[in-house]
C-alpha positions in Angstrom: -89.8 -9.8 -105.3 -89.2 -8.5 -109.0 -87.5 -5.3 -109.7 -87.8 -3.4 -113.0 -85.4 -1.0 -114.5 -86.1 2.2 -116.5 -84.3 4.8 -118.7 -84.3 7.7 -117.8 -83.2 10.2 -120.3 -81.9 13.8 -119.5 -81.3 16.9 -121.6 -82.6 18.7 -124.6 -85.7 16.9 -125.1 -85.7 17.4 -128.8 -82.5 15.5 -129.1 -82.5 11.9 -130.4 -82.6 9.6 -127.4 -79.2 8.2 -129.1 -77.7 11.6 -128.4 -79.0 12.5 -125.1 -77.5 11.0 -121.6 -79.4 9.0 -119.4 -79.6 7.1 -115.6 -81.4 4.0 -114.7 -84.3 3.8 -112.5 -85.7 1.4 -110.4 -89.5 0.3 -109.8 -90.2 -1.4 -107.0 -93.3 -1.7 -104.1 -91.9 -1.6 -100.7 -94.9 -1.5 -97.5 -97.4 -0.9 -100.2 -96.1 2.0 -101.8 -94.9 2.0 -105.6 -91.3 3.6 -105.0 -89.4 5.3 -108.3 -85.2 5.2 -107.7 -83.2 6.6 -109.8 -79.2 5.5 -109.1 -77.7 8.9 -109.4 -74.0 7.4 -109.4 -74.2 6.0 -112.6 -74.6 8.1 -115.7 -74.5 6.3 -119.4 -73.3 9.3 -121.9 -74.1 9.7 -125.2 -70.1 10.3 -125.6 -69.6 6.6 -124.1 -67.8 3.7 -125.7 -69.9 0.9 -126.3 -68.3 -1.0 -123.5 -68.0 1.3 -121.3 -71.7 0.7 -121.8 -71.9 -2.8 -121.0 -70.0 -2.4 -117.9 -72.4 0.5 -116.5 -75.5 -2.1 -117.4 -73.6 -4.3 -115.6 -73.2 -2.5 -112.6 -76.7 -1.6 -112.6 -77.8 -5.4 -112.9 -76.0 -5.5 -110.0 -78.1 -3.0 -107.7 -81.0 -4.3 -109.3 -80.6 -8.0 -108.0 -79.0 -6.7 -104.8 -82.3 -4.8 -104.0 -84.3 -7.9 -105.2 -82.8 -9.8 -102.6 -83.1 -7.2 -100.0 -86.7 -6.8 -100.7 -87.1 -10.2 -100.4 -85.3 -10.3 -96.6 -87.3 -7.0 -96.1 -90.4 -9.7 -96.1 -89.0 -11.6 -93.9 -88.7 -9.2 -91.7 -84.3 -9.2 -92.3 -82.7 -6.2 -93.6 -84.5 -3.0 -95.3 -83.1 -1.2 -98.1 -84.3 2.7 -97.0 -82.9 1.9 -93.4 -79.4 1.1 -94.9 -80.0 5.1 -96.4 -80.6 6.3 -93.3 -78.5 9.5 -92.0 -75.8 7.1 -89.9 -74.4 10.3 -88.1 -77.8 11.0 -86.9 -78.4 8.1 -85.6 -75.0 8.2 -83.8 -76.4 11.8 -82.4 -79.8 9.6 -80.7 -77.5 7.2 -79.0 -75.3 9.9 -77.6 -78.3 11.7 -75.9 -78.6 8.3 -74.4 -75.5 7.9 -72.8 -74.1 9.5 -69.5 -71.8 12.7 -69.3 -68.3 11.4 -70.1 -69.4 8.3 -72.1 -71.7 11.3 -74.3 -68.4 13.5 -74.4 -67.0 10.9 -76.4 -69.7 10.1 -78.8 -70.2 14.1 -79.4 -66.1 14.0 -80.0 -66.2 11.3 -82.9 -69.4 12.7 -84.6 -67.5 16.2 -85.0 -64.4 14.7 -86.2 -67.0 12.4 -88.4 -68.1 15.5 -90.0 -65.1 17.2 -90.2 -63.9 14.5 -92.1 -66.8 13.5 -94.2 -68.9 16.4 -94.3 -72.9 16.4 -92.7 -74.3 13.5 -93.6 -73.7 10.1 -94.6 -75.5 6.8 -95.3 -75.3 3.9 -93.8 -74.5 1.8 -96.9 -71.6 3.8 -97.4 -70.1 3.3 -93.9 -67.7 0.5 -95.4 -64.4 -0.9 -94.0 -62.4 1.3 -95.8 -64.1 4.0 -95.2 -63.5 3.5 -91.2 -59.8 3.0 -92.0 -59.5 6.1 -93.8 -61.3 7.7 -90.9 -58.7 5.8 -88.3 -55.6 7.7 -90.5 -57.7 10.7 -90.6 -58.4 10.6 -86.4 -54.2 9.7 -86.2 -53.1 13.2 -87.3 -55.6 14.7 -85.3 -55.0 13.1 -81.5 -53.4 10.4 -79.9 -54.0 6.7 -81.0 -55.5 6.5 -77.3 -57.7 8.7 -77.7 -58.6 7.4 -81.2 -59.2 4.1 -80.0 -62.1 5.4 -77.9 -63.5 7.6 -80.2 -63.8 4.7 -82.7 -65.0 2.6 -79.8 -67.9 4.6 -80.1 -68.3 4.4 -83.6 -68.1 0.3 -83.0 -70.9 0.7 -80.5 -72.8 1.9 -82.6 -72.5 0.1 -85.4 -73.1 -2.8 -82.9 -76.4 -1.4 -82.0 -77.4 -1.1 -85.8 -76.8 -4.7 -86.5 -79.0 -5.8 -83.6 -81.6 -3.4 -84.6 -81.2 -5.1 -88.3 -80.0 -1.9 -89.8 -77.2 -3.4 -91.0 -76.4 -7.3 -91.7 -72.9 -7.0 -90.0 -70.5 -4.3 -88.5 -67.7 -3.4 -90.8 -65.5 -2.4 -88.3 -64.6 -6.0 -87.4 -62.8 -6.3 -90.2 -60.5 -3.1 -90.1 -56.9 -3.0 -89.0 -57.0 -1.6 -85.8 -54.5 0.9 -84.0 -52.6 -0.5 -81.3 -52.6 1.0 -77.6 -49.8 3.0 -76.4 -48.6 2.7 -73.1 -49.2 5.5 -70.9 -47.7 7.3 -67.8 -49.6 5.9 -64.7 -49.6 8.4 -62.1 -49.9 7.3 -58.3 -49.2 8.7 -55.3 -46.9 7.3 -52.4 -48.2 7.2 -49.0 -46.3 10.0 -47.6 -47.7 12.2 -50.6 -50.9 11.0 -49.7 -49.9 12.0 -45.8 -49.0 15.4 -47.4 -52.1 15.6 -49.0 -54.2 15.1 -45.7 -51.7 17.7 -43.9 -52.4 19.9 -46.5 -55.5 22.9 -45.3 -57.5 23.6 -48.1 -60.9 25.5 -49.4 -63.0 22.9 -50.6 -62.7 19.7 -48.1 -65.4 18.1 -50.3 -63.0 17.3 -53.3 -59.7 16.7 -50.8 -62.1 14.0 -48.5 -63.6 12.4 -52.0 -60.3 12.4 -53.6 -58.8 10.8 -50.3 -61.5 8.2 -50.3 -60.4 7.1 -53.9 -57.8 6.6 -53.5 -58.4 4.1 -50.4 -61.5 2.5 -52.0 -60.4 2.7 -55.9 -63.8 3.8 -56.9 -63.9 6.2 -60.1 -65.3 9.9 -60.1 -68.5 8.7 -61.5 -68.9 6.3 -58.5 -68.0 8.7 -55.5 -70.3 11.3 -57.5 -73.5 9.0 -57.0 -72.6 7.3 -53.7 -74.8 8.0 -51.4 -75.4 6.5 -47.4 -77.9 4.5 -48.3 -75.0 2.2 -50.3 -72.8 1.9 -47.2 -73.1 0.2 -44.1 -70.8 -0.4 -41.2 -68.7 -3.2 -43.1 -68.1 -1.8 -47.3 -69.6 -0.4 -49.6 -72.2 -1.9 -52.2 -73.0 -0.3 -55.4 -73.7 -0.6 -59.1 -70.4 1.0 -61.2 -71.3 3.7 -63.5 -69.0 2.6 -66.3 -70.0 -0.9 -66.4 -73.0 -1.2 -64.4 -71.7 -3.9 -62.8 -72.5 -4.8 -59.3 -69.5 -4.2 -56.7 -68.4 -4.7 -53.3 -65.9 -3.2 -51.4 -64.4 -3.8 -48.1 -63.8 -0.2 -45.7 -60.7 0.4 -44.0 -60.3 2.3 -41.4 -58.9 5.1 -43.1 -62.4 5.1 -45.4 -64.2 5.0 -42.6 -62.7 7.8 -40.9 -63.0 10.0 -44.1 -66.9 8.9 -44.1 -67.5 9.8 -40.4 -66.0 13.3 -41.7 -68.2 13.5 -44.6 -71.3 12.8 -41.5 -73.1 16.4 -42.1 -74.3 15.2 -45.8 -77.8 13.9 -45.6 -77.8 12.7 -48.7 -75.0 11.8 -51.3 -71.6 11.2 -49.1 -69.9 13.8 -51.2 -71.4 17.3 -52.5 -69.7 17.4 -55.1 -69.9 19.1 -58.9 -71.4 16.7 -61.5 -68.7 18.1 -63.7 -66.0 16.0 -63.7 -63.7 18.3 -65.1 -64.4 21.1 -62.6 -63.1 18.6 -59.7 -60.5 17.8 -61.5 -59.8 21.6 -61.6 -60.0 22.0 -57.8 -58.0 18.8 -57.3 -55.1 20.2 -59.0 -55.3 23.5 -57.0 -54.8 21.3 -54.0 -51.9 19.6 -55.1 -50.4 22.8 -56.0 -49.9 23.4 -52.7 -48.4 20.1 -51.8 -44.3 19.2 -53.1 -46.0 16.3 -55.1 -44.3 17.4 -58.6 -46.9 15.0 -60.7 -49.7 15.0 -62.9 -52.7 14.1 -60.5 -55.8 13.5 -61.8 -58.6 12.1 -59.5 -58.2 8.8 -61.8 -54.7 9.1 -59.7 -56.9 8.4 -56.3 -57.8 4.7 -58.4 -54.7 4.3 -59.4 -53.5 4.6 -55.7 -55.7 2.0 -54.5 -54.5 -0.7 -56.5 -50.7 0.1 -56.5 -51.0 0.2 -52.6 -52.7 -3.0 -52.3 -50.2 -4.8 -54.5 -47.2 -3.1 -52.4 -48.9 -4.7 -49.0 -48.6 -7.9 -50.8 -52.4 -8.6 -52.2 -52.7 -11.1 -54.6 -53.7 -10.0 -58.2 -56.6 -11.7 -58.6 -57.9 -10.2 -55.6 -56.5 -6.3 -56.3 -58.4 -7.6 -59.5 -62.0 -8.3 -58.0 -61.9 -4.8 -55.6 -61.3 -2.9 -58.5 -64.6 -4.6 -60.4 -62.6 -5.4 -63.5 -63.7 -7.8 -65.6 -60.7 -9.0 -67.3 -57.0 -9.6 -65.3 -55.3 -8.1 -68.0 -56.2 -4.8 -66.8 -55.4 -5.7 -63.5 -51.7 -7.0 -64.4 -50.4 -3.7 -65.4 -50.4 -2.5 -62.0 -48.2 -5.1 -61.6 -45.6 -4.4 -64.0 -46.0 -0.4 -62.5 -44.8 -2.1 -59.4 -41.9 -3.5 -60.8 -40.4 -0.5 -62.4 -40.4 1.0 -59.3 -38.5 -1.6 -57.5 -36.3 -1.6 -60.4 -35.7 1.6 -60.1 -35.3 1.4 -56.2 -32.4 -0.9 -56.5 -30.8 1.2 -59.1 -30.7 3.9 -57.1 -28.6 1.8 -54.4 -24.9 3.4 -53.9 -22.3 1.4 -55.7 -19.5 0.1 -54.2 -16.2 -1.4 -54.4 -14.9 -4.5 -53.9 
């Protein structure tokens, strides 16, 4: 599909065209419609050498057979050039509304730093590799390289989502030099802190009992949030995770199912609980403020619990693995190494004596 390419001259009209500066300006029929483009980045003055010239033509030639081509794929129904200008942060803004509570919390995280950044808007086209990796420096000095990692998790999700929708031909982001993970501080409770915590009276048995059931069933906030009876019967639990939506099963103990026959007067959901994580995370620290435990519990603790425990009584990995519904062992196996500090650290702590 042919492409033709104008002058465009700018200035005091009375001027020779010799003396006056000028841009280029594509003609071309897209969906019927005669469309008029003038490439604002490039700007042939009358001041110019007469390669300097040459090289902007060049450049020019360039976008002019690129947009041939792209025309061309447009009628094949491939990629269209006016959706590569699209407004990428506002399409990043449709697929958060999409997404639940913490996932959205996320995506509304990256699009500020995004703007911050950047400024307002930004194309498509110019959401390059290097333009992610100057964003990944950028997102360094602002928080952790955790927490950067999921923001431009996001970012890849979404770019993800625009190649399938034939936005784009290809995600750049695949080609960046990505941060590396940094370990973490896994916190877990023992189980005499967990004894404590069930000796422990407090104000709002909802959290404690959902907190407590966590941490003997491993299932996430998100999970306990939506569990309702009609997921249980007298054997486990069956339910679609939240983060994943991935079917799960899990076996109840009898400590789970004590903590359900106590959670008997809900009709409904097993748990009445806020649909704010962070407010139960808020009450959850008041109640370990009353306990001795001296460590930074989080009801992401209550998971961690599960799976250390298990691994202490001697379950297998694979198995610790399955009940936790991940679907990679990697994430399983660092439980694993957890458990080893702490016997390392149990045997260093033995008196030494002399022999």
């Amino acid at each position: 599909m042919a492409v033709g390419l104008r002058i465009k001259y700018y200035g005091d009209s009375s001027l020779k065209k010799s003396n006056r500066p000028y841009k280029f300006q594509l003609d071309y029929t897209s969906n019927g419609k005669r469309i008029r483009e003038v490439i604002n980045d490039i700007k042939v003055l009358p001041s110019d050498t007469k390669e300097e010239k040459r090289q902007k033509k060049e450049l020019v030639e360039r976008i002019r057979s690129k947009l041939e081509i792209e025309l061309g794929n447009k009628k094949e129904g491939l990629i269209s050039r006016q959706l590569l200008k699209g407004d990428f942060f506002k399409f990043l803004e449709g697929l958060s509304k999409k997404k639940k509570e913490n996932t959205r919390n996320s995506w509304i995280g990256v699009l500020n730093h995004l703007k911050e950044f950047h400024g307002p808007k930004i194309k498509f086209e110019d959401v390059t590799t290097s333009f992610l990796e100057d964003f990944q420096d950028y997102l360094l000095t602002k928080v952790s390289a955790n927490a950067s990692i999921t923001y431009l998790n996001s970012i890849n999700a979404g770019l993800n989502y625009a190649v399938k929708n034939k936005i784009i031909h290809e995600n750049p982001y695949q080609f960046a030099d990505k941060p590396r993970k940094e370990e973490t501080n896994m916190v877990f409770l023992l189980e005499n802190e967990i004894k404590e915590i069930i000796n422990t009276s407090f104000f709002d048995n909802e959290v404690k009992n959902a907190f407590l059931f966590s941490c003997y069933t491993g299932l996430r906030i998100s999970d306990i949030q939506q569990l309702d009876w009609s997921m249980i019967n007298d054997n486990g639990i069956n339910l679609k995770m939240q983060k994943t939506s991935s079917s799960l099963y899990i076996p109840l103990n009898d400590n789970a199912k004590i903590i359900l026959k106590n959670q008997s007067h809900n009709k409904s959901k097993v748990f009445n609980l806020s649909v704010h994580g962070s407010s139960i995370n808020r009450t959850l620290r008041k109640l370990i403020k009353q306990t001795k435990i001296d460590k930074d519990v989080s009801f992401h603790s209550g998971r961690h619990t599960f799976a250390t425990l298990l691994i202490t009584s001697g379950v297998n990995i694979f198995t610790v693995s399955k009940l936790l519904g991940h679907k990679d062992i990697k994430s399983t196996l660092v439980y694993a190494k957890v458990i080893d500090e702490v016997k390392d650290n149990a045997v260093n702590k033995m008196p030494n004596f002399n022999f």
